[in-house]
GUZA-968162 format. One record per residue (C-alpha): residue in one letter; x negated, y negated, z. Coordinates in steps of 0.02 Angstrom, whole numbers, plus 50000, padded with zeros to 5 digits. Layout:
GUZA-968162
ATOM res    xx    yy    zz
ATOM   A     X     Y     Z
...
***
This chain:
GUZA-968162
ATOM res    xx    yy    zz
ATOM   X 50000 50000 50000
ATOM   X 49859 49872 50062
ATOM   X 49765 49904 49900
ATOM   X 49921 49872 49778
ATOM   X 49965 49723 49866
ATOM   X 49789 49640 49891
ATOM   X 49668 49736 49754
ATOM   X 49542 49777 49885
ATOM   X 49434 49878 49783
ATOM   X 49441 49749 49664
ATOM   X 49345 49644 49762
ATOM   X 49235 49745 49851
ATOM   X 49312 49753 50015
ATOM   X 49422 49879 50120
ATOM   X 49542 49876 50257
ATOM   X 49448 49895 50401
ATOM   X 49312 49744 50343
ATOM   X 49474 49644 50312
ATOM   X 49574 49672 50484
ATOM   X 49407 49623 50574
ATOM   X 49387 49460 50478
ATOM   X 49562 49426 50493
ATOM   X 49530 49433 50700
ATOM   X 49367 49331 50681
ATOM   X 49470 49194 50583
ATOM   X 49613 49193 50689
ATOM   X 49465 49174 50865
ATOM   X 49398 49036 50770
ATOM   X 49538 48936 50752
ATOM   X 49662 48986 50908
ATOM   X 49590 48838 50985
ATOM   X 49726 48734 50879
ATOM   X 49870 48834 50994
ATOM   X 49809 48743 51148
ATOM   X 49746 48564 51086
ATOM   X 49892 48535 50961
ATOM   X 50042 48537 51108
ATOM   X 49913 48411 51200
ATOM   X 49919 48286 51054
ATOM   X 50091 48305 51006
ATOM   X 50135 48290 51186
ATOM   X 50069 48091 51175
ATOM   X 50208 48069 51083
ATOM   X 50342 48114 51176
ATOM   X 50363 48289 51110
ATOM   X 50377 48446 51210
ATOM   X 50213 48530 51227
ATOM   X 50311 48723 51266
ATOM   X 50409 48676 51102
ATOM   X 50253 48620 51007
ATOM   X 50153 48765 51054
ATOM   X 50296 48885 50977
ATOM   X 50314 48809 50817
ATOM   X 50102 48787 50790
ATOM   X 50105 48983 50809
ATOM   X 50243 49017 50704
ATOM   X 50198 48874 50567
ATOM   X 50037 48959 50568
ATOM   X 50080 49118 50520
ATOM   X 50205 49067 50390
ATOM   X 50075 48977 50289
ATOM   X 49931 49097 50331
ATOM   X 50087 49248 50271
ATOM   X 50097 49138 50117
ATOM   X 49911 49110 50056
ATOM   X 49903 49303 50063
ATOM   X 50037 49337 49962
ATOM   X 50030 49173 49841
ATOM   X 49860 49164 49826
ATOM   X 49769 49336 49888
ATOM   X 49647 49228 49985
ATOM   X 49563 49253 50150
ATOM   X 49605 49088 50197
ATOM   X 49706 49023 50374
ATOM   X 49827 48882 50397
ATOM   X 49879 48789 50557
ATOM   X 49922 48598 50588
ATOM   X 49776 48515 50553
ATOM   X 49658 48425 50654
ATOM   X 49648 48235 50601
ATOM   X 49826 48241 50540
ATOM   X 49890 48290 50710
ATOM   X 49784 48129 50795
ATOM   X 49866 48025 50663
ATOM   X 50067 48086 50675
ATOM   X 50028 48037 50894
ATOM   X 49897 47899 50894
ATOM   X 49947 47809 50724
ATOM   X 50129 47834 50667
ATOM   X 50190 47880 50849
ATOM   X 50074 47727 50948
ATOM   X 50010 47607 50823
ATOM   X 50159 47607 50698
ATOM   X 50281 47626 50847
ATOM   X 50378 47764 50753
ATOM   X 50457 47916 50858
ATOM   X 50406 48076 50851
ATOM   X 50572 48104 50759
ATOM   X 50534 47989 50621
ATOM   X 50348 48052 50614
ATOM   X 50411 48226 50589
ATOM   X 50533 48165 50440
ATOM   X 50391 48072 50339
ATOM   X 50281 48252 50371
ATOM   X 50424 48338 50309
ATOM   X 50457 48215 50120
ATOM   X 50278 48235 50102
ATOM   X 50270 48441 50113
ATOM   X 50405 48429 49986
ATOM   X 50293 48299 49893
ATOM   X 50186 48402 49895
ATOM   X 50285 48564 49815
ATOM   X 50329 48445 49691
ATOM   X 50144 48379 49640
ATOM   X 50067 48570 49652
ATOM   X 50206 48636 49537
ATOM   X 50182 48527 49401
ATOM   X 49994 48520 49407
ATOM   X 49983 48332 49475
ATOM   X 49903 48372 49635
ATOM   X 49735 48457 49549
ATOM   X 49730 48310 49428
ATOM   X 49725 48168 49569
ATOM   X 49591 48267 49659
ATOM   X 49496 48267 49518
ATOM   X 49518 48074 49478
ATOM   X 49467 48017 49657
ATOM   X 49280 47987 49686
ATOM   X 49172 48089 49789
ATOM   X 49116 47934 49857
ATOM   X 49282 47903 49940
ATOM   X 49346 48082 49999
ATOM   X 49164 48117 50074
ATOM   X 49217 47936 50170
ATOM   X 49378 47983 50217
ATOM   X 49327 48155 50290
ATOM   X 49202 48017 50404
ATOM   X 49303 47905 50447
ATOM   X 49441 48050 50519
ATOM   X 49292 48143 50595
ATOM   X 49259 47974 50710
ATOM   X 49447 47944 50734
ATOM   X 49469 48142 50814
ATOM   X 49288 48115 50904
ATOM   X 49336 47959 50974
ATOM   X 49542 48031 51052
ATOM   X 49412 48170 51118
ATOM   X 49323 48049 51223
ATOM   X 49512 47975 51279
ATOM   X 49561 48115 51318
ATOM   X 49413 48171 51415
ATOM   X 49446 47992 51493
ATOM   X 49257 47961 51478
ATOM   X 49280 47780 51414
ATOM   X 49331 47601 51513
ATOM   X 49366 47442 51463
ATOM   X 49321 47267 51521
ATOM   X 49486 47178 51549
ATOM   X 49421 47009 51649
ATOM   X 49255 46996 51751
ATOM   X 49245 47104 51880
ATOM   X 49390 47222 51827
ATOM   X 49400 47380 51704
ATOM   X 49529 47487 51645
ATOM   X 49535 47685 51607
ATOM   X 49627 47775 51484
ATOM   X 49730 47841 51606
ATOM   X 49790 47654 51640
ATOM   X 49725 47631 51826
ATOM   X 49629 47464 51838
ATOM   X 49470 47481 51931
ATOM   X 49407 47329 52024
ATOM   X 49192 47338 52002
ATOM   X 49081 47185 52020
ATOM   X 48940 47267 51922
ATOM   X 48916 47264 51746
ATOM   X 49044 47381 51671
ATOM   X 48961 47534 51568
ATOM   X 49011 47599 51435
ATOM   X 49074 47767 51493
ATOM   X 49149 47832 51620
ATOM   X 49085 47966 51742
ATOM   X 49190 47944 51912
ATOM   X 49331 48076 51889
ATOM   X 49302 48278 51907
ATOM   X 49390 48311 51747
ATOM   X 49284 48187 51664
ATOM   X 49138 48322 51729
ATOM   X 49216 48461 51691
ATOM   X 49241 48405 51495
ATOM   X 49060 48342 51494
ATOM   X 49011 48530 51552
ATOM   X 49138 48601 51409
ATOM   X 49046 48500 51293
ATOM   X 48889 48575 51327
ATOM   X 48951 48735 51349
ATOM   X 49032 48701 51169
ATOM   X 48877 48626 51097
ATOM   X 48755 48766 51149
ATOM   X 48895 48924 51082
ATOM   X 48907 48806 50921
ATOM   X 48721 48812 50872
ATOM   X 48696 48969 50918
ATOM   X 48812 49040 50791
ATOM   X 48935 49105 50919
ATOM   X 49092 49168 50836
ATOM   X 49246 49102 50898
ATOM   X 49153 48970 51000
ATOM   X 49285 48819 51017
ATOM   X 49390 48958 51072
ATOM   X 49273 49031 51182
ATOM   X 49226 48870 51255
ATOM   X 49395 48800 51288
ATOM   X 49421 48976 51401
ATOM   X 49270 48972 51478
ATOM   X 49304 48756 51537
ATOM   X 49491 48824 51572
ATOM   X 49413 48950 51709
ATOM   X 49301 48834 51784
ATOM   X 49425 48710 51794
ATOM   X 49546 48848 51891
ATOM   X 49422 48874 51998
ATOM   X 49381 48695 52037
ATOM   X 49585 48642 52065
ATOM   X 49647 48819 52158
ATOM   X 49499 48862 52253
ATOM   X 49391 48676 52308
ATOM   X 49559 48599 52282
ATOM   X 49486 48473 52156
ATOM   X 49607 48402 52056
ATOM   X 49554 48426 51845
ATOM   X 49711 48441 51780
ATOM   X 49773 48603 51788
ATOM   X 49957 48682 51820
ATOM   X 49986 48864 51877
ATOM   X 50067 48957 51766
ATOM   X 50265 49015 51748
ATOM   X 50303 49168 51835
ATOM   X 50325 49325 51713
ATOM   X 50294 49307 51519
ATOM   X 50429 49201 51449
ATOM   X 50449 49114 51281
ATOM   X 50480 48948 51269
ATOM   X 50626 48852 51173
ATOM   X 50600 48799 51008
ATOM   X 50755 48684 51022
ATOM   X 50665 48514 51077
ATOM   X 50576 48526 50906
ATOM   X 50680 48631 50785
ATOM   X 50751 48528 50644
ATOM   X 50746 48363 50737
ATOM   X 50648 48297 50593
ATOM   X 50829 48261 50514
ATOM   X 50880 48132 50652
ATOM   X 50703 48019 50588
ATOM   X 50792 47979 50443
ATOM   X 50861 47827 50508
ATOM   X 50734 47771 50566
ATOM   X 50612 47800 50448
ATOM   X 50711 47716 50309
ATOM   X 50784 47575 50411
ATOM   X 50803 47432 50297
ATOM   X 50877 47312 50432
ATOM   X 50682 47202 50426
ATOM   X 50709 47200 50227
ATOM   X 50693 47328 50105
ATOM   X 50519 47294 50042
ATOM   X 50466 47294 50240
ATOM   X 50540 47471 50271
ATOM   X 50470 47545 50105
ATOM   X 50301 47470 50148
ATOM   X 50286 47542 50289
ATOM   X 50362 47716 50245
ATOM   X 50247 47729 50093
ATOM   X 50104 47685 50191
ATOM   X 50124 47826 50303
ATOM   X 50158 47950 50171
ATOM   X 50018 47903 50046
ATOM   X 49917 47928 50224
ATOM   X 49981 48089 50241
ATOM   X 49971 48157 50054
ATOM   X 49782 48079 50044
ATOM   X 49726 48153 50203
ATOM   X 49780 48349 50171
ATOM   X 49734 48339 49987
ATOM   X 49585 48307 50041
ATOM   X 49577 48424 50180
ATOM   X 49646 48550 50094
ATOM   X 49552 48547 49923
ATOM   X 49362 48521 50017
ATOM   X 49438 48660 50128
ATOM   X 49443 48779 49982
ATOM   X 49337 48744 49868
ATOM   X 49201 48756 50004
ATOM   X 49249 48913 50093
ATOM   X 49278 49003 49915
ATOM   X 49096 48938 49871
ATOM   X 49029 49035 50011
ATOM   X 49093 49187 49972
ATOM   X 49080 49178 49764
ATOM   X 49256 49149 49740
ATOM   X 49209 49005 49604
ATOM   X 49225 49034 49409
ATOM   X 49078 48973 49305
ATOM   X 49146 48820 49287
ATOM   X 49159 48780 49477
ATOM   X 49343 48800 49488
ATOM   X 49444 48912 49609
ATOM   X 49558 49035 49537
ATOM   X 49729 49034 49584
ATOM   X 49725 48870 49656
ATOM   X 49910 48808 49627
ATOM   X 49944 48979 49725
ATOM   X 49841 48908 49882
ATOM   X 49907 48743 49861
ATOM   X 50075 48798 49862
ATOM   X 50084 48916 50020
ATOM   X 49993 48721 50094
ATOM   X 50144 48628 50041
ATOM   X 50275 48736 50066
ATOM   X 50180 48769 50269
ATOM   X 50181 48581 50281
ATOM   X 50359 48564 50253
ATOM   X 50431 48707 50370
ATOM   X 50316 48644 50503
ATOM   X 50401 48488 50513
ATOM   X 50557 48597 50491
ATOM   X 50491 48692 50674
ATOM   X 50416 48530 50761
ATOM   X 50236 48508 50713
ATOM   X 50124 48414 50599
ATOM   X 50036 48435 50437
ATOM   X 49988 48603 50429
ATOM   X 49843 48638 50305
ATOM   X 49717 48757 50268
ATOM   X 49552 48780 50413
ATOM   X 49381 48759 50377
ATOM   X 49382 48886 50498
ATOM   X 49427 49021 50380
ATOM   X 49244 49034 50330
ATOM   X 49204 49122 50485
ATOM   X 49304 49271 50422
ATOM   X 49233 49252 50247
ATOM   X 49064 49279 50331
ATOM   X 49131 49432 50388
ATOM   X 49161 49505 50238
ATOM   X 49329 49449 50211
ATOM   X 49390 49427 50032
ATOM   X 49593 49449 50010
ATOM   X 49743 49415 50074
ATOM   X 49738 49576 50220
ATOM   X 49615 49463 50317
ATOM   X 49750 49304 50311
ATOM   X 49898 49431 50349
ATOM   X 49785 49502 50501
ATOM   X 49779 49321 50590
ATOM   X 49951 49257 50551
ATOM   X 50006 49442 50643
ATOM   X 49871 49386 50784
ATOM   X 49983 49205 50770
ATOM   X 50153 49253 50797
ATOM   X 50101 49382 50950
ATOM   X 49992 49241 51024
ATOM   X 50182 49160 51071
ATOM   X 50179 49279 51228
ATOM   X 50015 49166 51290
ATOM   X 50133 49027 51310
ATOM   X 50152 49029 51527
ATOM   X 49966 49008 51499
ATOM   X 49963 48843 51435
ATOM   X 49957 48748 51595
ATOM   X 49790 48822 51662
ATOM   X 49707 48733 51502
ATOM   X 49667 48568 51540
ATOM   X 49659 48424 51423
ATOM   X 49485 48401 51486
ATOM   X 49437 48576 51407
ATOM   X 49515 48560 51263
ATOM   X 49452 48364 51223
ATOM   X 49260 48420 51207
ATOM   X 49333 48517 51052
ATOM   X 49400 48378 50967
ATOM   X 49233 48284 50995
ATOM   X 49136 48420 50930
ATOM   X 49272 48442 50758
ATOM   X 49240 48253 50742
ATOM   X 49048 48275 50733
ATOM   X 49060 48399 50613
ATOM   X 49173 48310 50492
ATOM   X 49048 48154 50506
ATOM   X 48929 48258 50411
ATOM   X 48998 48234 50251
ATOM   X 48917 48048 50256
ATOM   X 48742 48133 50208
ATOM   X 48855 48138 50042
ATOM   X 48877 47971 50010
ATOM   X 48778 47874 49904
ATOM   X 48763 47710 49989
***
């Protein structure tokens, strides 16, 4: 069965090499299940809700790049894109989460439209690699720099003599203010995840935002239920229970109103809703398209002339993902970089994306867990993403 759906001797693989690349992916990436209910959650949106849909999002796209595409490639709501829909369209913009779900959801069917007809391959091509190399840096310091916020590592001076946390305390301090922030013990304990992340990073360490965020998460649990230091951190729900998908399922249709409210003028509310959208459509295309092109170049995927068969089948299980994850209550979902780490493995077909979006949808039972992972072990992860999407500025020719 496995080898008439995915051609595994075709390319040089079998089931077993698949299944374990498939598990590498999915430890790689199953950071996302914790950090994305902590962003979402700035905006007002239910973190047990959030946490549901990221899982089941997941595996829908990941089912669909397997059987659209027959690629060893993950999806999952995106890092970057989830920052944005809470910091930028949520805080900045002032939009709810409501209204930010609604403009996720017109551009996943944007983007069916675009990847159907061809147009979204044509734009990518038309763009400089000037300016997506510069895009992927300028996110990368936008997720690093939420990682510090969240890690509350930062202050600022309001008036001599005064500063301010993240957090919103005001400190008074008639030294010089610094520019960090040391004081708290979950400030500590993410500047010891950090380095915990740092040193499983270069060392190759598979599945090491993952691993890193558990082993922060213990220390933490010790620190708050055995010194009785405060980092954060809730004790879970008694027995295994699910949690409600109804604080986030189709609410996206009740941002409508909002999103197109033409009370301010109907050039002011199209303005502003196309700005959001083009940020949207930009940022995955982007994402997604350096996403594959890159993994598939690792493992030989290319043609001779540098493209990636069955593209429009990848793109397509991205847009269609995109749009019922605003459908479940979460943002942009898109394809991980992550997915290389199961290419390394030996992963070449769809088996290895079917094994993680399985590993996905029974992840849902980890759900009583979420409390015991505190935002200050999951914001060294977001610092370390951030560095790594900076990198792509060694591309740009100044």
């Amino acid at each position: 069965m496995f080898e008439k759906l995915f051609h595994l001797k075709e390319n040089g693989t079998n089931v077993k090499t698949e299944i374990t690349a498939g598990i590498t992916s999915f430890f790689t990436m199953a950071y996302i299940i914790f950090v994305n209910p902590q962003i979402l959650s700035a905006a007002g949106m239910d973190a047990g809700a959030v946490m549901l849909a990221t899982c089941i999002a997941s595996a829908i796209g990941t089912f669909l790049m397997a059987f659209l595409a027959n690629y060893p490639f993950a999806l999952a709501p995106g890092m970057g894109l989830n920052a944005f829909f809470a910091f930028t369209i949520c805080g900045s913009m002032g939009y709810s989460w409501q209204a930010a779900l609604a403009a996720v959801f017109i551009s996943g069917c944007l983007f069916i439209i675009i990847t159907v007809t061809g147009v979204r391959e044509a734009i990518v091509r038309a763009i400089p690699m000037e300016l997506k190399s510069a895009i992927s840096v300028g996110i990368g310091f936008f997720i690093a720099f939420i990682g510090l916020k969240n890690a509350n590592m930062l202050k600022f001076t309001i008036d001599p003599g005064k500063y301010q946390n993240f957090d919103g305390t005001i400190v008074a301090d008639a030294s010089p203010v610094p520019a960090f922030n040391f004081a708290s013990a979950s400030t500590l304990l993410a500047i010891f995840g950090l380095i915990v992340l740092a040193v499983l990073y270069v060392r190759n360490v598979k599945g090491a935002l993952f691993i890193g965020i558990l082993v922060t998460s213990a220390v933490g649990c010790v620190l708050q239920f055995v010194f009785g230091i405060d980092v954060g951190v809730s004790a879970p729900s008694a027995g295994i229970s699910i949690p409600s998908l109804a604080p986030t399922f189709m609410q996206f249709t009740h941002g409508f109103g909002e999103l197109f409210n033409f009370s301010e003028g109907v050039g002011t509310a199209l303005l502003s809703v196309v700005s959001v959208l083009i940020a949207l459509v930009l940022v995955d295309m982007f994402d997604t398209i350096g996403t594959l092109i890159g993994t598939a170049t690792r493992a030989n995927m290319l043609d001779k002339e540098g493209n990636l068969p069955r593209a429009s089948g990848a793109l397509l299980a991205d847009a269609i993902a995109t749009a019922c994850g605003a459908v479940m209550g979460t943002s942009t979902v898109t394809t991980f970089v992550e997915s290389a780490s199961g290419v390394s493995e030996g992963g070449r077909t769809g088996l290895t994306s079917c094994t993680t979006a399985v590993l996905f949808l029974l992840a849902i039972i980890a759900s009583p867990f979420l409390g015991l992972v505190p935002t200050a072990a999951t914001a060294p992860v977001l610092i370390i993403v951030g560095v790594l999407m900076m990198a792509s500025v060694k591309n740009i020719n100044w």
